[in-house]
N, C-alpha and C positions, 0 to 999 in steps of 0.2 A: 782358668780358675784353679785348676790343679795346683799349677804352681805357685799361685797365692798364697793357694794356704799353706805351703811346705815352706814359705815367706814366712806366712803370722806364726806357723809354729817355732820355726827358727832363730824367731824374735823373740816369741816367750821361752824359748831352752836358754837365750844371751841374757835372758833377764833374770830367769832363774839361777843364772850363774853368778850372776853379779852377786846377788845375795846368798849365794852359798857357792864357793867357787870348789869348794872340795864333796860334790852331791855325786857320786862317779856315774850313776844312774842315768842322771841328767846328761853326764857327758855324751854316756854307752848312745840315747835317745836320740843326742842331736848328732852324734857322727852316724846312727840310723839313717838318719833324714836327710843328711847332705850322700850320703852314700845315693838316697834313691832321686836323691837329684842329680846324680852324676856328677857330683862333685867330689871327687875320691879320695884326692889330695890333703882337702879340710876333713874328710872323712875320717883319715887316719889320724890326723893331728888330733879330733875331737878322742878318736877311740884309744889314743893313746896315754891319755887325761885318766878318763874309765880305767885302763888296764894297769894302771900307776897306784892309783888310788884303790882298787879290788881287783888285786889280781888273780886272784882262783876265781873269779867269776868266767865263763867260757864264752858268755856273750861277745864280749870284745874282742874277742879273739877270733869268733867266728863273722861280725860284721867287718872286721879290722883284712878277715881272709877276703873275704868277695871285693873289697875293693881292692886291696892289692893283685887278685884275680882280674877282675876285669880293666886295670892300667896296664895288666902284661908284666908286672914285676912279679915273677913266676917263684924264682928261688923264697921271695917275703913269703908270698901266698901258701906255698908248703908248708915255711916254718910256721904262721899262723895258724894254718891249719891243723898243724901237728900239736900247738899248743893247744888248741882248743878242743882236742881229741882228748889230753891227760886232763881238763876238767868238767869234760862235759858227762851228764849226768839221765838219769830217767825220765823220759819226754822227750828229750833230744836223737829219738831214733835216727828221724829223716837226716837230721845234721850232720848225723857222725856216720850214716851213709852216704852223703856227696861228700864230706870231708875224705873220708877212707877213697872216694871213686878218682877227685881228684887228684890227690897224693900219689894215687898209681900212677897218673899219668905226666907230674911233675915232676921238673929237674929236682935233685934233692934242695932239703932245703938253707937257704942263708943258716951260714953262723951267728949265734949269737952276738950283739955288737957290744963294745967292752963296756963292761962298766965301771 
């Protein structure tokens, strides 16, 4: 049943794209969703949409970390994480304490890739 509904909602973030494909929100939402479906890969693709379109946002930056944390792509997850540390903001305690806990204990992080 779980995973139904992580279905119906992933249907309606592809529907809410269709009609707005530049919503970054909507993006940040559904790589949320595929992330907690274990789907990590689409995860990043959705969060990279988010983090294109609002980039001082530090949400995607921080679900963008946990997936690439939990693929084992260790160097990405630092630089995410690190990113997400320069915008993250008031409310974000817990965050930017497993962010900082993490980082300790990752390889440094990827280079920026060119643009």
């Amino acid at each position: 049943a779980r995973h139904r509904r992580f279905d119906e909602a992933l249907a309606a973030f592809d529907e809410a794209l269709r009609q707005d494909p530049d919503h970054a929100a909507t993006w940040a939402d559904r790589g949320r969703y595929l992330g907690a479906m274990d789907r990590h890969e689409e995860s990043i693709a959705s969060i990279e949409c988010a983090s294109l379109l609002a980039p001082d946002n530090p949400a995607p930056w921080w679900n963008r970390a946990l997936s690439e944390d939990r693929l084992g792509w260790l160097p990405e997850a630092a630089r995410s994480y690190r990113r997400f540390l320069e915008r993250a903001g008031p409310g974000q305690e817990a965050q930017i304490e497993t962010a900082r806990d993490r980082l300790a204990v990752l390889p440094p992080p990827a280079p920026d890739p060119p643009t």
